[in-house]
N, C-alpha and C positions, 0 to 999 in steps of 0.2 A: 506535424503542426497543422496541418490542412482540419484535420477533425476537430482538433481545436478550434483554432477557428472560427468553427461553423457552429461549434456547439457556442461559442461564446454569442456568436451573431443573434442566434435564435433563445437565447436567453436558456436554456440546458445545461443543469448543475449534472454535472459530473466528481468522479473521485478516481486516482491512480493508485490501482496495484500492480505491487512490485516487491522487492526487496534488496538491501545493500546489496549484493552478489550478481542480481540481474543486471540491477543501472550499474554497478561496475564493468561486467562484462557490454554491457550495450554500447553504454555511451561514456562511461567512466567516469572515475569518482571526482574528476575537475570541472564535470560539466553541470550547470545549474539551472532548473527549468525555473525560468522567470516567472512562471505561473504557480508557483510551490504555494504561496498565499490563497490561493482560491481555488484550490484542488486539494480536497482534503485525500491522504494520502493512510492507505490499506494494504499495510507488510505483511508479509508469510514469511515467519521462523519458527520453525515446528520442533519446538523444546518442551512444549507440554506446559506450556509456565501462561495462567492468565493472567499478565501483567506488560508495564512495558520497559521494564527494567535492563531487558538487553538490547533497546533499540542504540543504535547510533546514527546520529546524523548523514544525512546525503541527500542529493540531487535539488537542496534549497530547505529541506523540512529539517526543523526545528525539533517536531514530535510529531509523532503519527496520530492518525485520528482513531483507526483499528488496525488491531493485529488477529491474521490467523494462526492456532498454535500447535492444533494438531488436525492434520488429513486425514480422508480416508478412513475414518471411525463408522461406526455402528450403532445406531442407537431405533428402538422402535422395528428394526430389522428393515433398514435404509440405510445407506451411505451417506455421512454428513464429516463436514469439516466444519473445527468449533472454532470459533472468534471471540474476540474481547474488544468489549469498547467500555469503558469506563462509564 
């Protein structure tokens, strides 16, 4: 919460990535970052699907802002991971 914080103090938009499975395992699915409204939030579930049809709800978010859906791809013969943001 400390970065929090400080980013809030100094006026720095930020955004959390994460995924159900992480904030499960972290902090667990009972717990709700009071900050979920002003932290737009960027899942990784790599199904290959750009949409956000498999999200589910957690750590206060409603909907996500972006998802990533596949890692570790190729493209231009570089390394990229593709996201969707509506």
């Amino acid at each position: 919460m400390i970065i929090i914080n400080q980013q809030r103090a100094i006026g720095f938009k930020a955004g959390i990535y994460t995924n159900y499975n992480n904030w499960d395992q972290i902090f667990g699915l009972d717990y709700t970052f009071k900050y979920a409204d002003e932290y737009p939030l960027w899942y990784a579930h790599y199904d290959s699907w750009d949409s956000f049809g498999d999200f589910t709800p957690f750590g206060g978010w409603s909907r996500p802002t972006m998802k990533q859906y596949n890692g570790d791809m190729t493209a231009c013969s570089h390394d990229v991971d593709y996201n969707y943001k509506p």
